[in-house]
C-alpha positions in Angstrom: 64.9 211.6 75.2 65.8 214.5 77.8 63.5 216.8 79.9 63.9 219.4 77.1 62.6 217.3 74.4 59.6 215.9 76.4 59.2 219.5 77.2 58.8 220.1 74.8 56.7 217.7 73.2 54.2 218.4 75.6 54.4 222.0 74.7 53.5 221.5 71.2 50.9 219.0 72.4 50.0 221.1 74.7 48.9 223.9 72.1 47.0 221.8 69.9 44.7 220.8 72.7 44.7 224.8 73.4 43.4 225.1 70.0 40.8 222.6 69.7 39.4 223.6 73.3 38.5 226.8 71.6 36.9 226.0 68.2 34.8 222.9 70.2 34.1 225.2 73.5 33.1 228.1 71.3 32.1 226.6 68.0 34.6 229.5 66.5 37.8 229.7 64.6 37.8 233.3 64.6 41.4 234.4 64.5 42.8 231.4 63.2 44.6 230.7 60.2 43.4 228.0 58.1 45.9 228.3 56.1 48.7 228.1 59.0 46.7 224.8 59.8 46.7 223.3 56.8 50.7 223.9 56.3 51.0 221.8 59.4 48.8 219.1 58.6 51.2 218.7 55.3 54.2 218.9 57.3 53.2 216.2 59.7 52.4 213.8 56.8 55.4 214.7 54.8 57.8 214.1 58.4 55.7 210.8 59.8 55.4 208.9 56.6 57.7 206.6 58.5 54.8 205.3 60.3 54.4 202.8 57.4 57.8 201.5 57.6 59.6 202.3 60.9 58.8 201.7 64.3 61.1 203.8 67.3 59.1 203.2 70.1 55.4 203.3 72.0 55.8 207.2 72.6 57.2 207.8 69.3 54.3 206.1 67.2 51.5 207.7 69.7 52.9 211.2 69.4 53.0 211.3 66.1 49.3 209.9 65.2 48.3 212.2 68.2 49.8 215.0 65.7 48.2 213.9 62.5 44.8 213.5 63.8 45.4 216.9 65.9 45.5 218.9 62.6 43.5 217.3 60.2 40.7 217.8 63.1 41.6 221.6 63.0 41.4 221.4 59.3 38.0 219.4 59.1 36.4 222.0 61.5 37.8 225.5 60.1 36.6 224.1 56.4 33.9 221.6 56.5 32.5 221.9 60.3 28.7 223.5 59.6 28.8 225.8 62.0 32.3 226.6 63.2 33.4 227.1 59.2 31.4 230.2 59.5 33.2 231.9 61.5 36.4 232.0 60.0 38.1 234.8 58.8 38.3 234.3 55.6 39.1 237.9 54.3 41.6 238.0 56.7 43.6 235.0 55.8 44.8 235.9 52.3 48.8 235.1 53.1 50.1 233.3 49.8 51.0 229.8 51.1 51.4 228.2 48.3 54.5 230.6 48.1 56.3 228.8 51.0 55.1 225.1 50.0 56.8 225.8 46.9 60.1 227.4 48.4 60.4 224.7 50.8 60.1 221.8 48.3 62.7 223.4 46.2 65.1 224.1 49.4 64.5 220.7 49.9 65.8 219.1 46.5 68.8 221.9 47.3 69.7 221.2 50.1 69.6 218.1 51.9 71.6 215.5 53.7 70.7 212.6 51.3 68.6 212.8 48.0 66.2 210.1 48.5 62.5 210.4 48.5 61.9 210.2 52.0 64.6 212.0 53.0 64.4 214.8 50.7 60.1 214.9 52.1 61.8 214.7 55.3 63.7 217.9 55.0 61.1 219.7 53.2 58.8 219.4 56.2 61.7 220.9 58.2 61.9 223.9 55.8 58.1 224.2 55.9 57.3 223.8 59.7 59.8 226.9 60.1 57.9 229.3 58.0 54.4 227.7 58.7 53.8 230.3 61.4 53.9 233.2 59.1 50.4 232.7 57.6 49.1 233.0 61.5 51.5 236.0 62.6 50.0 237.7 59.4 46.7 236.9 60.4 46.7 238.3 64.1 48.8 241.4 63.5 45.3 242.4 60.7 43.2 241.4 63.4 44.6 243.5 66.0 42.7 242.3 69.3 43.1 238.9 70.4 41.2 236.6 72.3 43.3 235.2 74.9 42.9 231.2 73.4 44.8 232.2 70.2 46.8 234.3 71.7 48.1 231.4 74.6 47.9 228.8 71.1 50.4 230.6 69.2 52.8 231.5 72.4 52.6 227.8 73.8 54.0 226.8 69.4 56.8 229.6 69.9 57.6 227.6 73.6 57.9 224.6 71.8 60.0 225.5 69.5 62.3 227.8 72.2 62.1 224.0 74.1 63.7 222.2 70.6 66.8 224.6 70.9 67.5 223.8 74.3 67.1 219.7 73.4 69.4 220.7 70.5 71.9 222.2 73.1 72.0 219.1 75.7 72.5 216.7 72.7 75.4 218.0 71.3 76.8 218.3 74.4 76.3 215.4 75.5 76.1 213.0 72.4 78.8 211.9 69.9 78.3 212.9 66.6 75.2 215.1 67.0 75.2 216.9 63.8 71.9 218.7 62.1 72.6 222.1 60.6 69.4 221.9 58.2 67.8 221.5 61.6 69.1 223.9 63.6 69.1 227.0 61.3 65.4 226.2 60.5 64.5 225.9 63.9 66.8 229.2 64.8 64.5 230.6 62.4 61.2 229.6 63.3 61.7 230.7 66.3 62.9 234.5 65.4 59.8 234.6 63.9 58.0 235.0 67.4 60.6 237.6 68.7 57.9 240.7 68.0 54.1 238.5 69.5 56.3 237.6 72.4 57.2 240.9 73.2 53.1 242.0 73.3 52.6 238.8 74.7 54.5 239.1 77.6 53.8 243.0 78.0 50.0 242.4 77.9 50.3 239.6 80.3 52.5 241.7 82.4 50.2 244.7 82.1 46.7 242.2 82.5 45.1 243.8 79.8 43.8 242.2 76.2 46.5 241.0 74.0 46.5 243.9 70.9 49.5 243.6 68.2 49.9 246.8 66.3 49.6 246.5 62.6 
């Protein structure tokens, strides 16, 4: 653990709360991606099935079932919640996820660092997590204005993962042996993926007017 990594963690923690302090403050989803949700609720069970098995430490174990409930709370409300459900985009969220669940899984049994089950479900929520983004950027670049909630949501995720890539740095120069290239690139990735909504972001914030992406 280093002040990047917790940084980061609370980031990413940080956003989540971000997210369900709008749909429960406003009973409405609108502008958010189910199906961005729903890729992370898989990625979280596919990465913490260790849970069952494996025990690192108080923060560890907390953080993660902090994660899990997190998203399957977004889930429940964009989909089942009788009120909030209503006001999700639905015509608007048409990105083909299914697409990148299926990419990643065969990435996965490609290219890993050991091809065992876990490992290989491991990886693949690696793969996913970096392109789980996309169903959201799609999303708020049809929408065009955005309310500032979202907006703060999905810049507060790209933080997190700016956050990672300085944790990455300190490690390997610091530990022995630090060695994750699936890692890295994927996160290198993910994280290119925000280049263009944190350019608006931080013009509209520097300007003080409503966040607008062009489409």
């Amino acid at each position: 653990m280093n002040v990047f990594r917790l940084a980061g963690d609370l980031t990413h923690l940080l956003s989540l709360v971000v997210l369900l302090l709008k749909i429960v403050a406003t009973k409405s989803c609108r502008g958010v991606s189910a199906k961005t949700q729903e890729l992370y609720a898989i990625v979280f069970v596919t990465r913490y099935l260790d849970l069952l098995f494996s025990f690192v430490s108080l923060y560890n174990s907390v953080m993660k079932v902090v994660f899990l409930g997190s998203a399957f709370s977004i889930v429940y409300f964009m989909r089942y919640h009788k009120v909030v459900r209503h006001t999700y985009d639905r015509e608007l969220d048409t990105f083909r996820s299914s697409f990148l669940v299926a990419g990643s899984m065969v990435l996965a049994l490609l290219i890993n660092s050991k091809y065992t089950f876990f490992e290989v479900l491991w990886t693949f929520s690696i793969y996913l997590e970096a392109v789980a983004i996309l169903p959201q950027l799609v999303m708020l670049q049809r929408t065009g204005n955005i309310d500032n909630l979202t907006g703060n949501y999905v810049f507060l995720l790209g933080m997190y993962r700016g956050l990672y890539i300085l944790n990455w740095i300190y490690r390997y120069s610091t530990e022995r042996r630090y060695w994750q290239m699936i890692v890295w690139v994927s996160g290198i990735i993910q994280t290119a993926l925000y280049a263009d909504f944190f350019y608006y972001y931080l013009k509209c914030w520097n300007e003080n007017r409503t966040l607008v992406i062009p489409q």
